[in-house]
N, CA, C, O and CB atoms as a CASP TS submission, in Angstrom:
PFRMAT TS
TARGET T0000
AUTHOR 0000-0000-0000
METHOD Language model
MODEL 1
PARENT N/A
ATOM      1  N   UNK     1     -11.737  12.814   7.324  1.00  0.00           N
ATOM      2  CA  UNK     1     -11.388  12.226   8.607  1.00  0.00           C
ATOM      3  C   UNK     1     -10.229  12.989   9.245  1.00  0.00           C
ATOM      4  O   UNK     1     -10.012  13.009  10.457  1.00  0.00           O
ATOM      5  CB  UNK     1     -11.028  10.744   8.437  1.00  0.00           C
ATOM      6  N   UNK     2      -9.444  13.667   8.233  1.00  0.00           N
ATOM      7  CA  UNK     2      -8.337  14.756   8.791  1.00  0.00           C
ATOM      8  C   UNK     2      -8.792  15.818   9.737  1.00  0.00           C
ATOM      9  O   UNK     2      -8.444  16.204  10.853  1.00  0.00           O
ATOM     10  CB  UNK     2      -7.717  15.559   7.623  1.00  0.00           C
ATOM     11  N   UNK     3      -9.565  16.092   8.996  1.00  0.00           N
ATOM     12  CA  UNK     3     -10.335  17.393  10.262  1.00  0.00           C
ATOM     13  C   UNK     3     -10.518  16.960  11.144  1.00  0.00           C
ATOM     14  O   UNK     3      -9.933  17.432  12.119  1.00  0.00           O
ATOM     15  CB  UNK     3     -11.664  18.106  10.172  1.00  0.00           C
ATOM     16  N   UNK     4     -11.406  15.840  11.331  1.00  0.00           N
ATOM     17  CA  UNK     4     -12.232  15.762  12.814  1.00  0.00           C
ATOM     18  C   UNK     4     -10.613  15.743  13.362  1.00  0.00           C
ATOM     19  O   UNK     4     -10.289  16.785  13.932  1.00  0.00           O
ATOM     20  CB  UNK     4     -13.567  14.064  13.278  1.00  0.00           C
ATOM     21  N   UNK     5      -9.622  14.758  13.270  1.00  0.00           N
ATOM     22  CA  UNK     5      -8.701  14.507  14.453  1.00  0.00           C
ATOM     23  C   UNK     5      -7.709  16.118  14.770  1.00  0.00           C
ATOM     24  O   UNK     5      -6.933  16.372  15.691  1.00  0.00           O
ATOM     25  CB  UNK     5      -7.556  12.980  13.944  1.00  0.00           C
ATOM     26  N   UNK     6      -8.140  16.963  13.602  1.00  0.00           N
ATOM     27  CA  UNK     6      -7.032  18.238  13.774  1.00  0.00           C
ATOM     28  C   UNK     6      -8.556  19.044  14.498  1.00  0.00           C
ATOM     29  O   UNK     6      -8.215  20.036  15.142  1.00  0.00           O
ATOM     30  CB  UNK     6      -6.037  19.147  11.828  1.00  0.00           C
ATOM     31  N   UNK     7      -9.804  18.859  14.510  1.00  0.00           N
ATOM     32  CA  UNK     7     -10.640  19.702  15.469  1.00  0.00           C
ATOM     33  C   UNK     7     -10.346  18.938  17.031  1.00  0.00           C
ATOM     34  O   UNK     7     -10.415  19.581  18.079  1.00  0.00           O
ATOM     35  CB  UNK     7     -12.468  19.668  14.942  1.00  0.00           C
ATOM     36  N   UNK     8      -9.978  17.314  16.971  1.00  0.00           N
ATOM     37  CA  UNK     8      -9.764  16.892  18.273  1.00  0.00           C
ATOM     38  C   UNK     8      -8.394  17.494  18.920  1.00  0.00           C
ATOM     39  O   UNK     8      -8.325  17.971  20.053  1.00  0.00           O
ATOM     40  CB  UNK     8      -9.768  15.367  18.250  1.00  0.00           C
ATOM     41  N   UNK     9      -7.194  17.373  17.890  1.00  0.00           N
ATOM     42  CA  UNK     9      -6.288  18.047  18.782  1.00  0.00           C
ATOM     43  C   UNK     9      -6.323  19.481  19.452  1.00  0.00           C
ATOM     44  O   UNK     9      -5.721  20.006  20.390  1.00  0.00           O
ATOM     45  CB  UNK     9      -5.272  18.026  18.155  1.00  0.00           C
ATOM     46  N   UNK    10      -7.141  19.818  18.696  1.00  0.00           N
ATOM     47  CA  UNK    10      -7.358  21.548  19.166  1.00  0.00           C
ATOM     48  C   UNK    10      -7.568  21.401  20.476  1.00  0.00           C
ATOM     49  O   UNK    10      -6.830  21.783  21.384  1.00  0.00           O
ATOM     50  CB  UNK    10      -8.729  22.503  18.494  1.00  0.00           C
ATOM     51  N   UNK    11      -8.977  20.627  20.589  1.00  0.00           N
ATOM     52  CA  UNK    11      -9.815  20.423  21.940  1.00  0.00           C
ATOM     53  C   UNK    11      -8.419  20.084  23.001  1.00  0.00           C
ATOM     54  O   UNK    11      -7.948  20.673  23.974  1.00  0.00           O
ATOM     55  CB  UNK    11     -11.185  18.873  21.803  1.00  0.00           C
ATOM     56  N   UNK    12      -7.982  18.570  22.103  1.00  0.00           N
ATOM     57  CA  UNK    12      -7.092  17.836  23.735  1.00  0.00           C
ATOM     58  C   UNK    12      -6.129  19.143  24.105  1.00  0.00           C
ATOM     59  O   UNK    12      -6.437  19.624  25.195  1.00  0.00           O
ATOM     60  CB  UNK    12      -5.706  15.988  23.373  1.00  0.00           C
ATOM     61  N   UNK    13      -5.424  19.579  23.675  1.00  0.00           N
ATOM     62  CA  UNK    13      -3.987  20.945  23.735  1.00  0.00           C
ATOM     63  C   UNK    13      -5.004  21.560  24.778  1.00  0.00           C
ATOM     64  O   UNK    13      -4.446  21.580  25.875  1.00  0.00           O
ATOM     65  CB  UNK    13      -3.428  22.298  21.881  1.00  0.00           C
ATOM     66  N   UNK    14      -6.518  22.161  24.862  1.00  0.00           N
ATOM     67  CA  UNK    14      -6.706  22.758  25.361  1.00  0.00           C
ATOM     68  C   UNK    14      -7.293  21.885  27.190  1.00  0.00           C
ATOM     69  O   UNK    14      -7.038  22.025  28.386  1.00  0.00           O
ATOM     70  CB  UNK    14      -7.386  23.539  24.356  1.00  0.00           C
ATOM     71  N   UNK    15      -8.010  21.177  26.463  1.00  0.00           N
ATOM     72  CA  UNK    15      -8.495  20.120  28.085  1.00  0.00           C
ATOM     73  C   UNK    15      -7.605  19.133  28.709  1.00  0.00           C
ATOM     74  O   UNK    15      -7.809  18.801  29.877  1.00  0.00           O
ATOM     75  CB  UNK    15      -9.801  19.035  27.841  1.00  0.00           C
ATOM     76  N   UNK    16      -6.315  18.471  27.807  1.00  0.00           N
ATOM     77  CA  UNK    16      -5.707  17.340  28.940  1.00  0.00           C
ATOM     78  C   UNK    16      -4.734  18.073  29.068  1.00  0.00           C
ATOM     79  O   UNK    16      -4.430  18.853  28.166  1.00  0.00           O
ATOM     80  CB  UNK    16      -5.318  15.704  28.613  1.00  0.00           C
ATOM     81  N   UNK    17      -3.839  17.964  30.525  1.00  0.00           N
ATOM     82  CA  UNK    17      -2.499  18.728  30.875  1.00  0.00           C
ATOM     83  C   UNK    17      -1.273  18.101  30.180  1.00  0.00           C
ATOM     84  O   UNK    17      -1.055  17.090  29.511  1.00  0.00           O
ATOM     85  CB  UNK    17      -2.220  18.708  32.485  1.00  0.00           C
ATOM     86  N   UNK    18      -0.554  19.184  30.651  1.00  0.00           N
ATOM     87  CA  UNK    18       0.707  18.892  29.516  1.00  0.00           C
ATOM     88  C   UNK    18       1.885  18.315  30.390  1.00  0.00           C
ATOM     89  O   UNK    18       2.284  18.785  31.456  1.00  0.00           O
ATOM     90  CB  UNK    18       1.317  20.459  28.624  1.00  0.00           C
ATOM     91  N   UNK    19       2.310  17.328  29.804  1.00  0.00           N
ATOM     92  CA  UNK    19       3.508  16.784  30.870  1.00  0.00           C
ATOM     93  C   UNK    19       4.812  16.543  30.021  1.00  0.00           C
ATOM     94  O   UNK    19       5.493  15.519  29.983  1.00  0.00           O
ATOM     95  CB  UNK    19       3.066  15.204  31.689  1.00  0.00           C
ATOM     96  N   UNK    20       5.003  17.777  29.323  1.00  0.00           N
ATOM     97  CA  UNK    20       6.609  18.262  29.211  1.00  0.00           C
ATOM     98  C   UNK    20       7.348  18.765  29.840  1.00  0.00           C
ATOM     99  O   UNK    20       8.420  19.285  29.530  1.00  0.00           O
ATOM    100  CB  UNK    20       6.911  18.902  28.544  1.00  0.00           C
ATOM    101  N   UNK    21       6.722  18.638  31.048  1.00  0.00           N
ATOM    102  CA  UNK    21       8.049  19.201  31.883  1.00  0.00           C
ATOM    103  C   UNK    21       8.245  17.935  32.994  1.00  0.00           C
ATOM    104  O   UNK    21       8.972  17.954  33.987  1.00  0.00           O
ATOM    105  CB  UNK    21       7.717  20.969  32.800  1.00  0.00           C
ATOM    106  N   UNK    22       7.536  17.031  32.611  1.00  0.00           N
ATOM    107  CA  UNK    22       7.462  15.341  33.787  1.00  0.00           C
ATOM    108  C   UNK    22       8.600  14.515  33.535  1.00  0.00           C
ATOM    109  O   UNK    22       9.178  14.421  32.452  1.00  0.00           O
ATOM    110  CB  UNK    22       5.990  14.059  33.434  1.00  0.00           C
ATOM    111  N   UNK    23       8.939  13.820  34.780  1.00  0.00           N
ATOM    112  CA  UNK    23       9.902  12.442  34.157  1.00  0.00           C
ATOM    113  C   UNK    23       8.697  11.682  33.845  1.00  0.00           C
ATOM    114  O   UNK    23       7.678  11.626  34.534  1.00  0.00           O
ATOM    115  CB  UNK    23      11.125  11.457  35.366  1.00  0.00           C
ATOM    116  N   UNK    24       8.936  11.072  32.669  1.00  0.00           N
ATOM    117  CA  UNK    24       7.935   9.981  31.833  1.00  0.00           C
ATOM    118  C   UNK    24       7.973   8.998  32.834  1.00  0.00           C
ATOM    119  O   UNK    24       6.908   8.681  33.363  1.00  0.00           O
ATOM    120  CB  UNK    24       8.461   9.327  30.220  1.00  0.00           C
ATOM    121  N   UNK    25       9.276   8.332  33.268  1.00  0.00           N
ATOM    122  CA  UNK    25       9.226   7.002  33.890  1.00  0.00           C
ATOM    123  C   UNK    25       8.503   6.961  35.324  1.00  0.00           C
ATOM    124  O   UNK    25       8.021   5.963  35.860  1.00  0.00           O
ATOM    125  CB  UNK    25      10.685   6.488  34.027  1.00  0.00           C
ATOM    126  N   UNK    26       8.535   8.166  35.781  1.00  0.00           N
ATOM    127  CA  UNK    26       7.633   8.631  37.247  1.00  0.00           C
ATOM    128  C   UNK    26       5.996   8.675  37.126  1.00  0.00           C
ATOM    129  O   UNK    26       5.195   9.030  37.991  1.00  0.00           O
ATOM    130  CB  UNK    26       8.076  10.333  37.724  1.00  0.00           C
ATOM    131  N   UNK    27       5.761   8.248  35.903  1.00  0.00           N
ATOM    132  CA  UNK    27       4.018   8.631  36.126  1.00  0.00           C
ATOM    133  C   UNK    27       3.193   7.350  36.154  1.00  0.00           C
ATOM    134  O   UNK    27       3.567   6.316  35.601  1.00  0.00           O
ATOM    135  CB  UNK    27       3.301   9.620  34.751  1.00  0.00           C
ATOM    136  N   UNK    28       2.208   7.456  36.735  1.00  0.00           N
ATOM    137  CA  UNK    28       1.379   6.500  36.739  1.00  0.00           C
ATOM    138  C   UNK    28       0.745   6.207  35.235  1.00  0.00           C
ATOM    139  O   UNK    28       1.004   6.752  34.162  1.00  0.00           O
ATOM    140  CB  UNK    28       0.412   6.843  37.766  1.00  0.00           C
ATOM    141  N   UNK    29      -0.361   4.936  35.623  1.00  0.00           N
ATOM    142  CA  UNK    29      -0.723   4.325  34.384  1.00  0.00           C
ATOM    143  C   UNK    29      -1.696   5.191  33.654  1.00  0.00           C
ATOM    144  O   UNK    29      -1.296   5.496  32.531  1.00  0.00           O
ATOM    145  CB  UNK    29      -1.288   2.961  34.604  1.00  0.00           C
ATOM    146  N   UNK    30      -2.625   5.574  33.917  1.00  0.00           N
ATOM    147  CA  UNK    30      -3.373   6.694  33.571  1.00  0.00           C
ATOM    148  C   UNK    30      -2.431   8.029  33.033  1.00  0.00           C
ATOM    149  O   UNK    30      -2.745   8.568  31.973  1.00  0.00           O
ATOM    150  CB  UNK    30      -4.226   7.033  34.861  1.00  0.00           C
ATOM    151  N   UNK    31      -1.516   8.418  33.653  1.00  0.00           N
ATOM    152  CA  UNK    31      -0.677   9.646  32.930  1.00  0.00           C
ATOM    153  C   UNK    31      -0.487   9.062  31.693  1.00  0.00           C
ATOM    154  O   UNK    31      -0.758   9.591  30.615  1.00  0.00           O
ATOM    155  CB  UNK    31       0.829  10.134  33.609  1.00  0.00           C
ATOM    156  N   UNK    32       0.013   7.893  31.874  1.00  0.00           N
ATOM    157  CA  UNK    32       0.722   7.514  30.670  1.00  0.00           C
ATOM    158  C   UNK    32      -0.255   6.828  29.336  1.00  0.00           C
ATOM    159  O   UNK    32       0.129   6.488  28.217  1.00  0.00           O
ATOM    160  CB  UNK    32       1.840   6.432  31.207  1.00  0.00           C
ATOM    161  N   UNK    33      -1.464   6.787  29.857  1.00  0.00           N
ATOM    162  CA  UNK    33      -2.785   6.584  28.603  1.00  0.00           C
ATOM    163  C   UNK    33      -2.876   7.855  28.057  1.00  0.00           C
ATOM    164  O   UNK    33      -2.805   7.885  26.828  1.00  0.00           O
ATOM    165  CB  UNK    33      -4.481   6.135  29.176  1.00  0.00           C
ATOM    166  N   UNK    34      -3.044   9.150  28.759  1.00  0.00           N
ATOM    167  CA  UNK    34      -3.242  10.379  28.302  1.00  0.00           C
ATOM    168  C   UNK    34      -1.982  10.368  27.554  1.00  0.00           C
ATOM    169  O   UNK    34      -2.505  10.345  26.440  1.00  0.00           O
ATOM    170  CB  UNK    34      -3.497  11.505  29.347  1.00  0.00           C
ATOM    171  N   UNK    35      -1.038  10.367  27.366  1.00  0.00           N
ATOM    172  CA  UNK    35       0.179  10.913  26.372  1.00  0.00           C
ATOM    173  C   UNK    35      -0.295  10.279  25.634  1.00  0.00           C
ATOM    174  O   UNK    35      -0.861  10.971  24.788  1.00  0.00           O
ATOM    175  CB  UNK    35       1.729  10.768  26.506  1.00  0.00           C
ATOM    176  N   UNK    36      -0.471   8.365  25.318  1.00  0.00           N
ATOM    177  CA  UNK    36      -0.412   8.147  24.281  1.00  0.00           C
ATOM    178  C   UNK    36      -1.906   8.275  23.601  1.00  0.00           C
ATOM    179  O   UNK    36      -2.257   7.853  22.499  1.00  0.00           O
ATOM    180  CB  UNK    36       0.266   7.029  24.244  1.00  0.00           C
ATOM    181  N   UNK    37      -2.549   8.861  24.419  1.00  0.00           N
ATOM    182  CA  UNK    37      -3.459   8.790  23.273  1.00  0.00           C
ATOM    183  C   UNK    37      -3.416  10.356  22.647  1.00  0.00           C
ATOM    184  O   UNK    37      -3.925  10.499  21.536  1.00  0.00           O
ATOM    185  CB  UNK    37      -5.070   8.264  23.788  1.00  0.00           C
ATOM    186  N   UNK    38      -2.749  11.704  23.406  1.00  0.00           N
ATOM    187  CA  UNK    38      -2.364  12.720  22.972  1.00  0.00           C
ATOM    188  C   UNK    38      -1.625  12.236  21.590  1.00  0.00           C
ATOM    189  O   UNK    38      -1.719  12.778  20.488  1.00  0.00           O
ATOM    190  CB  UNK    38      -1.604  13.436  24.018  1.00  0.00           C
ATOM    191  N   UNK    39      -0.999  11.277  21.878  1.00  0.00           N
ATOM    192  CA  UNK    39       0.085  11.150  20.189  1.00  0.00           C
ATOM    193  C   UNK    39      -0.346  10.375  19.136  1.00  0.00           C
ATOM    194  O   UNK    39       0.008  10.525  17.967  1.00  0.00           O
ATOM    195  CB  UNK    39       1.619  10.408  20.319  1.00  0.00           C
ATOM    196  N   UNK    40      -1.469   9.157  19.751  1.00  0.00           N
ATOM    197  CA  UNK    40      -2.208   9.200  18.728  1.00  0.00           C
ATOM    198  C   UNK    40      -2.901  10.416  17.653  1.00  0.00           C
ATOM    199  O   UNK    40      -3.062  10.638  16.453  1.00  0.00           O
ATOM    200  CB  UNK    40      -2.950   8.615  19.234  1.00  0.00           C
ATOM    201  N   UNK    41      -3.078  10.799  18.522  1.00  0.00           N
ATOM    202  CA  UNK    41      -4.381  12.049  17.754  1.00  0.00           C
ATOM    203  C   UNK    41      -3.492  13.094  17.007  1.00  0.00           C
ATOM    204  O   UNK    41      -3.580  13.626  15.901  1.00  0.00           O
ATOM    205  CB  UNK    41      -5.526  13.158  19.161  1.00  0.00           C
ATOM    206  N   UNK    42      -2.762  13.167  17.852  1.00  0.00           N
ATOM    207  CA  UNK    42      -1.653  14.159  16.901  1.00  0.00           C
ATOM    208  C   UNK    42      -1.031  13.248  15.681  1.00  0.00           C
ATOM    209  O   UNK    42      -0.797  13.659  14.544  1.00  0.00           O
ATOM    210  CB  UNK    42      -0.149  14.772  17.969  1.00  0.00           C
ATOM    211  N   UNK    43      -0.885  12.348  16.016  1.00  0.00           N
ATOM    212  CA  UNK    43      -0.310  11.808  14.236  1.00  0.00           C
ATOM    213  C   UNK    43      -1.136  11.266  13.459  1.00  0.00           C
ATOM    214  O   UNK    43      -0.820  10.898  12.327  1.00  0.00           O
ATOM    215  CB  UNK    43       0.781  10.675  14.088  1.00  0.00           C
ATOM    216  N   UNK    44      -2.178  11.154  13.898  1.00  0.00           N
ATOM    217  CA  UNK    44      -3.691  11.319  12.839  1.00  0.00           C
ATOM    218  C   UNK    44      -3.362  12.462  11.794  1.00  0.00           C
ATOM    219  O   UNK    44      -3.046  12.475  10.604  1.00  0.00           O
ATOM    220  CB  UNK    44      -5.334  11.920  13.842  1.00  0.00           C
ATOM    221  N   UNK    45      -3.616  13.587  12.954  1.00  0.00           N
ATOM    222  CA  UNK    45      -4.128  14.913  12.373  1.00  0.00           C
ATOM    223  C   UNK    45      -2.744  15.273  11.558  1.00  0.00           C
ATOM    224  O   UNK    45      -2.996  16.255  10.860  1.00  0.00           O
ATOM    225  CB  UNK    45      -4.659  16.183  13.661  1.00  0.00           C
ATOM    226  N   UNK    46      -1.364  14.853  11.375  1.00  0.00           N
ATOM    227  CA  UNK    46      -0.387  15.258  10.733  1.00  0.00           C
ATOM    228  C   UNK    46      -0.901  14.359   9.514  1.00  0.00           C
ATOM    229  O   UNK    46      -0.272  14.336   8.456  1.00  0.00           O
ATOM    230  CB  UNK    46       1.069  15.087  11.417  1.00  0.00           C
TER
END
């Protein structure tokens, strides 16, 4: 089950945008589903 989520992070890094350079508190609700589900997947795959 490790793999699949470290083959998903590959994918997300490459298809959802990156908002390290955003104020967090400025984004809408949708920005803010994409991060967390970016950090889900990343602490799967760790």
């Amino acid at each position: 089950m490790k793999t699949f989520f470290k083959i998903l992070a590959k994918i997300n890094k490459r298809v959802l945008p990156s908002y390290a350079s955003k104020d967090l508190s400025k984004l809408s609700k949708m920005d803010k589903l994409v991060i967390g589900y970016r950090y889900y997947v990343t602490k799967r795959s760790l």
